[in-house]
TISERO-831889 format. One record per atom (N, C-alpha, C, CB): x, y, z; residue number from 1; residue in one letter; atom name. Coordinates in Angstrom, 3 decimals, padded with zeros to 6 digits. Atoms other than C-alpha are relative to their C-alpha. Glycine has a CB too. Layout:
PT       east      north         up   resi   resn   name
PT          X          Y          Z    NUM      A     CA
...
***
This chain:
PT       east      north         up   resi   resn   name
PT   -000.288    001.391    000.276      1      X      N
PT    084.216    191.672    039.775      1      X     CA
PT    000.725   -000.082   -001.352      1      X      C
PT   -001.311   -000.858    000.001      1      X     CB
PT   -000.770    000.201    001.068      2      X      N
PT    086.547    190.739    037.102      2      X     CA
PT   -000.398   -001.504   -000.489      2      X      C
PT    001.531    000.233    000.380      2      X     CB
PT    000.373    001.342    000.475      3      X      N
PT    085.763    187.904    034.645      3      X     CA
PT    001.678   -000.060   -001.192      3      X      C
PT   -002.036   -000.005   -000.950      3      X     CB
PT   -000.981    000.242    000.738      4      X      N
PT    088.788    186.376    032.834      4      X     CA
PT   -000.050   -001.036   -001.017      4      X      C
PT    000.887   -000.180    000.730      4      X     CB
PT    000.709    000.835    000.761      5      X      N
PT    087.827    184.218    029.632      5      X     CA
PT    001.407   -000.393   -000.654      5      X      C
PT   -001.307    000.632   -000.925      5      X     CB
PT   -001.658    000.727    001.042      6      X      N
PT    090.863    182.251    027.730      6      X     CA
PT   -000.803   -001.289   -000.881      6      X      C
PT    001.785   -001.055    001.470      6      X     CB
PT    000.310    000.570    001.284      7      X      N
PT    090.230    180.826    024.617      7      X     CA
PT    000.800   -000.734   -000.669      7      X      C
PT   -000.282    000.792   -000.766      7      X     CB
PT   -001.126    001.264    000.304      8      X      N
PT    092.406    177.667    023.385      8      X     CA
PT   -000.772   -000.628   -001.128      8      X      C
PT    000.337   -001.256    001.418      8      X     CB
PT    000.379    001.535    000.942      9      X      N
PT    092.370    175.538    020.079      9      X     CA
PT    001.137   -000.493    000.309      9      X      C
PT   -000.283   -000.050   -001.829      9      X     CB
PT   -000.794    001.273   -000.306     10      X      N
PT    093.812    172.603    020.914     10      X     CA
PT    000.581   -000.950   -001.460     10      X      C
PT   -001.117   -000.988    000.973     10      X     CB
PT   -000.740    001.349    000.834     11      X      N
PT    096.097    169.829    018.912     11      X     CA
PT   -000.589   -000.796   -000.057     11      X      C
PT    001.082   -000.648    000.363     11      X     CB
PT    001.214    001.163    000.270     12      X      N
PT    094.420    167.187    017.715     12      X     CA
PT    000.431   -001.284    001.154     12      X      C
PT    000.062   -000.716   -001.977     12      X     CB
PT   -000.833    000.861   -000.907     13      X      N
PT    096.866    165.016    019.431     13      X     CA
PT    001.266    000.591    000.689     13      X      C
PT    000.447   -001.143   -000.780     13      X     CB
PT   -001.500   -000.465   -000.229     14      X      N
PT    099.654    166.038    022.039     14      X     CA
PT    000.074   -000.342    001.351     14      X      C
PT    000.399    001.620   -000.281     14      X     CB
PT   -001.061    000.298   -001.501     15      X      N
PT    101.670    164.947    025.206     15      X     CA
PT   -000.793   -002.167   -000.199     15      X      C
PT   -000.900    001.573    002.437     15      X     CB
PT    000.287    001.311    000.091     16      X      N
PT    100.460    161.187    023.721     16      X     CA
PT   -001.332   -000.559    000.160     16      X      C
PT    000.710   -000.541    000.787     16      X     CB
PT    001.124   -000.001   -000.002     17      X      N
PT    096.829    161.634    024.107     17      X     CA
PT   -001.258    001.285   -000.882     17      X      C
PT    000.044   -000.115    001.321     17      X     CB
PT    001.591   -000.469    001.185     18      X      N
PT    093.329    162.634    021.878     18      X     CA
PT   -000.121    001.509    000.155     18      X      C
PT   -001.923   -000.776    000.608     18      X     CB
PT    000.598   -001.180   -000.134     19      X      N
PT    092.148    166.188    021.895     19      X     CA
PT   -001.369   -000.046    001.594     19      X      C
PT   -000.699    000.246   -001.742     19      X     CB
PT    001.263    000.158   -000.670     20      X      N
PT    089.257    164.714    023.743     20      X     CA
PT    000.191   -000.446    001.791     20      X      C
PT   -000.830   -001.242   -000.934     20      X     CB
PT   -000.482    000.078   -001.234     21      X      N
PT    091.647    163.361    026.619     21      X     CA
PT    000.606    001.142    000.693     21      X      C
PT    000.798   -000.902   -000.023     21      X     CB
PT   -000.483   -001.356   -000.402     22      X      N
PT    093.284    166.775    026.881     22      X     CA
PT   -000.897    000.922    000.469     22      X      C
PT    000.604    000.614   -000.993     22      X     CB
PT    000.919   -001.016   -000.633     23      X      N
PT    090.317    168.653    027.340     23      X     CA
PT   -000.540   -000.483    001.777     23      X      C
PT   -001.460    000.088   -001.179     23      X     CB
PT    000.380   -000.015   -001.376     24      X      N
PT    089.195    166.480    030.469     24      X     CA
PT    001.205    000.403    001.137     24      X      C
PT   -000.556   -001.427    000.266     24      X     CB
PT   -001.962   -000.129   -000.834     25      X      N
PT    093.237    166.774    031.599     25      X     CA
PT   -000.266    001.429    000.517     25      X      C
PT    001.914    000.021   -001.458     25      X     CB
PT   -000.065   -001.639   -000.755     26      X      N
PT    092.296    170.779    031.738     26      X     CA
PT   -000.832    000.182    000.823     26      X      C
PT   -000.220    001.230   -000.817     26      X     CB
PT    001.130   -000.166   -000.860     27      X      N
PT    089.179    170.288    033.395     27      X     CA
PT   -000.086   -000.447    001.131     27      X      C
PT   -000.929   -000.366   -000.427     27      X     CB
PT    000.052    000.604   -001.588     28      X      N
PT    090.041    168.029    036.252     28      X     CA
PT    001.243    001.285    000.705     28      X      C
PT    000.735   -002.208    000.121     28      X     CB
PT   -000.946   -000.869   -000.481     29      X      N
PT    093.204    170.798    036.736     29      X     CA
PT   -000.820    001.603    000.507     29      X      C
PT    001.172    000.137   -001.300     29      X     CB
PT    000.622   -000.853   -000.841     30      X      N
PT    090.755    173.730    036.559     30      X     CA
PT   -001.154   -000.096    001.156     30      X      C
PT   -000.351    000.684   -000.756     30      X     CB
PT    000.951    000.955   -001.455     31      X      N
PT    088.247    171.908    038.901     31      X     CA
PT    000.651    000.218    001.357     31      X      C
PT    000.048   -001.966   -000.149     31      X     CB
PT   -000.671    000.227   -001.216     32      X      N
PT    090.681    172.392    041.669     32      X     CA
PT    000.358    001.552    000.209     32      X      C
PT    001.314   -001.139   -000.076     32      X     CB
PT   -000.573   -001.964    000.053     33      X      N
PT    091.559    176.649    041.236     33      X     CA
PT   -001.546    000.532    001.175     33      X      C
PT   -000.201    001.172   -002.612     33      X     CB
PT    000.173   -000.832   -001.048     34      X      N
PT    088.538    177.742    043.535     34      X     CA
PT    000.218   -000.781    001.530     34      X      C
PT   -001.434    000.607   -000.205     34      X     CB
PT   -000.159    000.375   -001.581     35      X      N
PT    089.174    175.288    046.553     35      X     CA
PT    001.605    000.134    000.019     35      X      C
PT   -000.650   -001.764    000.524     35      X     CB
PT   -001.571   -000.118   -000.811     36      X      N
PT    093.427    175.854    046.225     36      X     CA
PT    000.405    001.350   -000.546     36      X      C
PT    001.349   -001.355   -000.454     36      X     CB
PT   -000.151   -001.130    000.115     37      X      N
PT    093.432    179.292    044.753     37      X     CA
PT   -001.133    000.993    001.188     37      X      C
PT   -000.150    000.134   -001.540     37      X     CB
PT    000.862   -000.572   -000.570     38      X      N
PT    091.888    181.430    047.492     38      X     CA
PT   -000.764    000.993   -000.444     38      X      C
PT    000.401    000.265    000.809     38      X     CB
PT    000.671   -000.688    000.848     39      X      N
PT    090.982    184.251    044.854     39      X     CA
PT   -000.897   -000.078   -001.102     39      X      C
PT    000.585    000.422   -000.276     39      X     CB
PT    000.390    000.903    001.190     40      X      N
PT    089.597    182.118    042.469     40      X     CA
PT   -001.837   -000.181    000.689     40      X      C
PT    001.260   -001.845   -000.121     40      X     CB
PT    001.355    000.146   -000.282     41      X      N
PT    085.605    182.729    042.726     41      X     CA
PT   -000.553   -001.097   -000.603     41      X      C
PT   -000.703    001.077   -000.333     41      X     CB
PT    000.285    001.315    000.758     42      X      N
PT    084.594    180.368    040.027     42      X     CA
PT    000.931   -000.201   -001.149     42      X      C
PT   -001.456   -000.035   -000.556     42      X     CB
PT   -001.220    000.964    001.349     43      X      N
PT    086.327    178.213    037.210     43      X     CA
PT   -001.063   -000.866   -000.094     43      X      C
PT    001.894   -000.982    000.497     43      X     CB
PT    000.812    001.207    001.000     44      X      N
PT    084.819    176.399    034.414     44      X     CA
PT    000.930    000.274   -001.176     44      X      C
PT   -001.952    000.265   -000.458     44      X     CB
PT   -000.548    000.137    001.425     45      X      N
PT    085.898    175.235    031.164     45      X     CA
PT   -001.104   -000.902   -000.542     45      X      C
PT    001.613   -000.680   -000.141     45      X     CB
PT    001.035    000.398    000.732     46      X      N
PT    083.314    175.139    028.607     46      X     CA
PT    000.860   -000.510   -001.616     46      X      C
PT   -001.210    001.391   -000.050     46      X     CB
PT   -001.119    000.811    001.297     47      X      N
PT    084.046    172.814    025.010     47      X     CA
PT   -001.138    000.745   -001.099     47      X      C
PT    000.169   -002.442   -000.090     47      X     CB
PT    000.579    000.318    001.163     48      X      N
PT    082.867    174.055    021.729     48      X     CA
PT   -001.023   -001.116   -000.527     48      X      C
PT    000.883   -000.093   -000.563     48      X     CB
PT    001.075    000.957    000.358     49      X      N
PT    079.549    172.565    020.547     49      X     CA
PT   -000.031   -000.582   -001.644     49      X      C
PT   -001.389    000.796    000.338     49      X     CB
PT   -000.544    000.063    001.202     50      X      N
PT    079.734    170.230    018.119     50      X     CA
PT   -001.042    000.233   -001.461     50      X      C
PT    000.655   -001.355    000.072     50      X     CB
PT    000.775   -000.562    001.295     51      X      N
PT    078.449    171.343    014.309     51      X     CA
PT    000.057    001.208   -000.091     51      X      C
PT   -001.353   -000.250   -000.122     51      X     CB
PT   -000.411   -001.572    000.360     52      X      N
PT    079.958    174.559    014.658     52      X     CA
PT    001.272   -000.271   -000.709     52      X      C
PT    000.253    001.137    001.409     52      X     CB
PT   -001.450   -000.276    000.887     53      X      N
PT    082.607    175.950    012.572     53      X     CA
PT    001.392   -000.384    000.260     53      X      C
PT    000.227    001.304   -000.094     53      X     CB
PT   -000.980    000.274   -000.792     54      X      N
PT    085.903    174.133    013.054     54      X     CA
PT    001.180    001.430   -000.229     54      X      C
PT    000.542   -001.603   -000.431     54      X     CB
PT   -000.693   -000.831   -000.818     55      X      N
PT    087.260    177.719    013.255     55      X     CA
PT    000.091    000.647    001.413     55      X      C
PT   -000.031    000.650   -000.517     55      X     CB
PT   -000.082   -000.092   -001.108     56      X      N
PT    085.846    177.860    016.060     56      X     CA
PT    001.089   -000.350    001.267     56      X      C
PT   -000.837   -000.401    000.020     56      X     CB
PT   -001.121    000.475   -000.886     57      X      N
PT    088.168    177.466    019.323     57      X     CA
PT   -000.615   -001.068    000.741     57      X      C
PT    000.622    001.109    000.972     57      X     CB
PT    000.638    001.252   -000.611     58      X      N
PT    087.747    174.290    021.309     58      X     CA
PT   -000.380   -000.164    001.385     58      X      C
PT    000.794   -001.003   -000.187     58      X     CB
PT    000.513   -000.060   -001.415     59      X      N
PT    087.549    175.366    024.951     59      X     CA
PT   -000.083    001.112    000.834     59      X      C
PT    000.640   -000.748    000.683     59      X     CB
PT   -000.207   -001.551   -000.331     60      X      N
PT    087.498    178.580    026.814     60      X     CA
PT   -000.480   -000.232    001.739     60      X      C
PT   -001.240    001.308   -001.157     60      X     CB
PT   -000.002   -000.054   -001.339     61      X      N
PT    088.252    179.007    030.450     61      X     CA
PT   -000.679    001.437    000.527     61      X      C
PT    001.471   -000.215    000.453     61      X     CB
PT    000.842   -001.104   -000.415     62      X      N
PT    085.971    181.122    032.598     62      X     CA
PT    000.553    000.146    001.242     62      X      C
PT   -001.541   -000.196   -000.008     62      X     CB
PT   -000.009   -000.076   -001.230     63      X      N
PT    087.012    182.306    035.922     63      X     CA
PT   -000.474    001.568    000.297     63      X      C
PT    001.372   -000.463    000.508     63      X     CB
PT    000.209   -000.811   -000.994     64      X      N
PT    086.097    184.704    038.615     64      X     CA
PT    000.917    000.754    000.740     64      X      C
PT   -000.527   -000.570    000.691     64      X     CB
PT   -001.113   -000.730   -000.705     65      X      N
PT    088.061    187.108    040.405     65      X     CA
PT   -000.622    001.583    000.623     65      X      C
PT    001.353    000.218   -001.226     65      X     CB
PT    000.607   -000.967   -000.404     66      X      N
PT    086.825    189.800    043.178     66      X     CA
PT    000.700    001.225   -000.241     66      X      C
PT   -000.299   -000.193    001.186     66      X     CB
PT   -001.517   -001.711    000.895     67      X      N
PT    089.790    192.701    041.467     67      X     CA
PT    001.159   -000.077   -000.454     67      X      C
PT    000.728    001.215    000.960     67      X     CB
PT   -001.778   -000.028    000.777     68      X      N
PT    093.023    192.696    039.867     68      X     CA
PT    000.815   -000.571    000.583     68      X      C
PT    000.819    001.297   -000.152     68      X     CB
PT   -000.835    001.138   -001.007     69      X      N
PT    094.825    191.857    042.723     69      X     CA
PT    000.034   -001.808    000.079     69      X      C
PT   -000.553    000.350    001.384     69      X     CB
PT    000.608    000.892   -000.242     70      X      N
PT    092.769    188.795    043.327     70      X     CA
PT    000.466   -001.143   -001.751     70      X      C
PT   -001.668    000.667    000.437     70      X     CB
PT   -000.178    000.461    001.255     71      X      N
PT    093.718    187.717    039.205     71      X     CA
PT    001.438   -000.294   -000.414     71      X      C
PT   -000.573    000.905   -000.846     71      X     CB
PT   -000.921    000.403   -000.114     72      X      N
PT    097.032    188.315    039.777     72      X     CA
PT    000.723   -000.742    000.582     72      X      C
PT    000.220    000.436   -000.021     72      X     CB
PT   -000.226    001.177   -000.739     73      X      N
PT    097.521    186.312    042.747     73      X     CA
PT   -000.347   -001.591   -000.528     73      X      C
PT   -000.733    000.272    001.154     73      X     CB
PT    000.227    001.482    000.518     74      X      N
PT    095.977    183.305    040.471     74      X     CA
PT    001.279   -000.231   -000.872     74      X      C
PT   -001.504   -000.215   -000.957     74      X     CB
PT   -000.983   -000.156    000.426     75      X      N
PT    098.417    183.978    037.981     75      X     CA
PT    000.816   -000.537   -000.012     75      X      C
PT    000.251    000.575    000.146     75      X     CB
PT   -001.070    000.348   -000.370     76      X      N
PT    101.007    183.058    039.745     76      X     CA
PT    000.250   -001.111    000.885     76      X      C
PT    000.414    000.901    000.374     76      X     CB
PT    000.561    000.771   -001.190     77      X      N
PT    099.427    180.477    042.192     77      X     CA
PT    000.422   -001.543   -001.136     77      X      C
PT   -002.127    000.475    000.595     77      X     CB
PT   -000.720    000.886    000.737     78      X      N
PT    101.126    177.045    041.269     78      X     CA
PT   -001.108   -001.188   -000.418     78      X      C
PT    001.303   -000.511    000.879     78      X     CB
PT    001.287    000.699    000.558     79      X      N
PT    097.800    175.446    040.440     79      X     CA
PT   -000.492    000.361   -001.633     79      X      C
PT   -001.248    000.474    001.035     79      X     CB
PT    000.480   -001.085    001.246     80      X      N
PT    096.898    178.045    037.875     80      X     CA
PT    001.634   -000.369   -001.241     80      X      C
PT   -000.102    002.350    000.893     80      X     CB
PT   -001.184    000.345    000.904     81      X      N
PT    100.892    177.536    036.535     81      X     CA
PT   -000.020   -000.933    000.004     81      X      C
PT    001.175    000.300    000.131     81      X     CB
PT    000.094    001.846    000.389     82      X      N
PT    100.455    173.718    036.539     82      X     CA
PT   -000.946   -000.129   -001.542     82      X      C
PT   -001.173   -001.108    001.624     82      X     CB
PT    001.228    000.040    001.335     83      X      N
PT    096.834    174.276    034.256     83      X     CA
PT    001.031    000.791   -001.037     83      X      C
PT   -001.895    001.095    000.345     83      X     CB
PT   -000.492   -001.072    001.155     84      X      N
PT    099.013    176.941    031.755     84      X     CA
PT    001.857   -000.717   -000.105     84      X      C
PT   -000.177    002.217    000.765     84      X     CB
PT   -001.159    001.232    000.984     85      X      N
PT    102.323    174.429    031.498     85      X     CA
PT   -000.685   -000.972   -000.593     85      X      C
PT    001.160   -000.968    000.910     85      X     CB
PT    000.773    001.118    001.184     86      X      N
PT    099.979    171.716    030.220     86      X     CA
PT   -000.646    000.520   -000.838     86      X      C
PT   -000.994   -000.985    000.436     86      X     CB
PT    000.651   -000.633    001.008     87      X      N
PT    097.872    173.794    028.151     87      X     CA
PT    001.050    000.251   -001.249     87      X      C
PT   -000.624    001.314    000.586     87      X     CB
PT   -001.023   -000.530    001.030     88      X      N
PT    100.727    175.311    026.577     88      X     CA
PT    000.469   -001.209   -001.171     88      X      C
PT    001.416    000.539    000.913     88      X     CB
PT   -000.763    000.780    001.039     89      X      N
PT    101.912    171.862    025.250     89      X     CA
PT   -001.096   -000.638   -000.195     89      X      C
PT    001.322   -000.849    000.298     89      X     CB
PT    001.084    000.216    000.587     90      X      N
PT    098.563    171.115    024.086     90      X     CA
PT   -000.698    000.660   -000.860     90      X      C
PT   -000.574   -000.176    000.637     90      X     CB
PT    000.737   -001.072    000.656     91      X      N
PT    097.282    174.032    022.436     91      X     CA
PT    001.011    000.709   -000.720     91      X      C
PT   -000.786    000.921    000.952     91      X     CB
PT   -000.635   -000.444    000.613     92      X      N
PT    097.869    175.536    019.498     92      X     CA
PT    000.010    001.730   -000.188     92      X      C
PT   -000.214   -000.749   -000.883     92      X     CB
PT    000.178   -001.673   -000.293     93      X      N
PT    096.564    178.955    020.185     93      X     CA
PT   -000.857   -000.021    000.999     93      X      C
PT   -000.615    001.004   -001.213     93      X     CB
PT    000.231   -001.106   -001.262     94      X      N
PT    095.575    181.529    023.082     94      X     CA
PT   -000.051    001.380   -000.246     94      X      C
PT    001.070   -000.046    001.003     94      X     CB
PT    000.794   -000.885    000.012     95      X      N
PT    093.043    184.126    023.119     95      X     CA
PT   -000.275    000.173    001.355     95      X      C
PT   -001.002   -000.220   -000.801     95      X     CB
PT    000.651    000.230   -000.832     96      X      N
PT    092.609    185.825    025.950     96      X     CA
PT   -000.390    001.750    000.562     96      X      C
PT    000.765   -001.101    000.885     96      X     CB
PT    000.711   -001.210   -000.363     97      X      N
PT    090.121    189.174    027.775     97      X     CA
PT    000.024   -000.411    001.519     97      X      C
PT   -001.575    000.275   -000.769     97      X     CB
PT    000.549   -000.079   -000.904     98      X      N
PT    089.967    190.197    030.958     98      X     CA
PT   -001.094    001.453    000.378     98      X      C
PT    001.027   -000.284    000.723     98      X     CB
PT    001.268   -001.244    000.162     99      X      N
PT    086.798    192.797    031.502     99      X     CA
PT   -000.059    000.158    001.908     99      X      C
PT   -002.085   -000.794   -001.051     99      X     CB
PT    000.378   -000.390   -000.957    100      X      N
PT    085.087    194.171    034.625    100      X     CA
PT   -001.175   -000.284   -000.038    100      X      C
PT    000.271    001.038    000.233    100      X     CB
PT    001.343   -000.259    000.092    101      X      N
PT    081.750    193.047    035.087    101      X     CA
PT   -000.531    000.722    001.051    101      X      C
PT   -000.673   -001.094   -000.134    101      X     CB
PT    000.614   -000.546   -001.083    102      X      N
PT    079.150    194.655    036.639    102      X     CA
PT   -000.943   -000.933    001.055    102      X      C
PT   -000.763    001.032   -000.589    102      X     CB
***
């Protein structure tokens, strides 16, 4: 199983809305990757809790993926490139691991 974690600080403000509207903007987009990505086991996007360090990053995407293949096919899957053109013009940085769990 492959876990793929992406790590985003966000703009305070960008595409004309809050930080706080942008984060649900990514969340209703990744909300939709395991019913129209067929490789896509799970998806979440968790937010930074608040009273932590604002070096902290502000959201970090979790997904699922049954092997490489399966990660690359998201990749490229126009759901997954819809979530990563809006991100992009929202966020000011991108961190990101993909591992193997057991």
């Amino acid at each position: 199983m492959i876990q793929h974690l992406v790590l985003f600080k966000l703009k305070d403000e960008a595409q004309g809305h809050s930080k706080k509207e942008n984060i649900e903007k990514a969340r209703e987009i990744a909300s939709r990757f395991t019913s129209e990505i067929s490789t896509c086991r799970s998806a979440c996007i968790v937010e930074n809790m608040p009273g932590t360090p604002e070096s902290n990053e502000d959201i970090m995407l979790i997904c699922t993926f049954d092997d490489l293949a399966g990660l690359r096919y998201y990749k490229d899957h126009p759901t997954h490139v819809e979530f990563g053109n809006f991100i992009t013009s929202v966020r000011e940085k991108r961190t990101c691991i993909d591992y193997e769990a057991e």
